[in-house]
N, C-alpha and C positions, 0 to 999 in steps of 0.2 A: 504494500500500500504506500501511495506517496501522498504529502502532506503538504499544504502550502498555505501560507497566510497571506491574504492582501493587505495592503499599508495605508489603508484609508483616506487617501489624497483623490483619488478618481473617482465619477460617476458610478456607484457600485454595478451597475451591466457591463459595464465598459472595461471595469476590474476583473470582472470575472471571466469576461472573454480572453480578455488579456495575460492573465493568470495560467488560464486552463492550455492557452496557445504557447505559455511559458512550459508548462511544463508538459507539454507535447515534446518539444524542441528537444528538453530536458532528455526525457525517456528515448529521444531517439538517440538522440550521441551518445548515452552512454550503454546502450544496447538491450533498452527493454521496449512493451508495448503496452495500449490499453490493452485494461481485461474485463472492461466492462460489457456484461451481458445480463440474462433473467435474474440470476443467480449473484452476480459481482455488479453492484451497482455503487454510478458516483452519489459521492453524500456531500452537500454543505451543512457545518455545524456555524451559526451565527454567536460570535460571540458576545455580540454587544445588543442591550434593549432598544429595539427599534420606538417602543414608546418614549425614551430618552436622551436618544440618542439622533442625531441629524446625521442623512443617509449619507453624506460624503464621507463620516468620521463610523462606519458602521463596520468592525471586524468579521472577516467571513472565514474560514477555515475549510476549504477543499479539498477531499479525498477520492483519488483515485484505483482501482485496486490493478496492479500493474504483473506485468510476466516477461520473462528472458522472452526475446527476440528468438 
């Protein structure tokens, strides 16, 4: 599984494209792939209270569940 955090500066859609295309890139140089299917599915875990929190400054946590190439 790989794990990433966005740094709360960007539009949060825009982060998480941006993130998920990070660590696309990521998994390919160093020789793995997604392994998302039925069974192995991507999760965001929000760290931060969206009732309190203003969406620019909003932590999201990304997981991928990944596999050797």
């Amino acid at each position: 599984m790989i794990t990433c955090c966005n740094d709360g500066t960007r539009p949060v859609i825009f982060k998480i494209e941006r993130t998920v295309a990070l660590m696309d890139a990521y998994l390919e140089q160093n020789g793995y792939v997604n392994d998302i299917n039925r069974e192995r599915l991507h999760h965001e875990i929000y760290m931060s209270d969206a009732r309190r929190v203003a969406p620019e400054r909003w932590k999201t946590v990304i997981r991928h569940p990944i596999k050797k190439a």
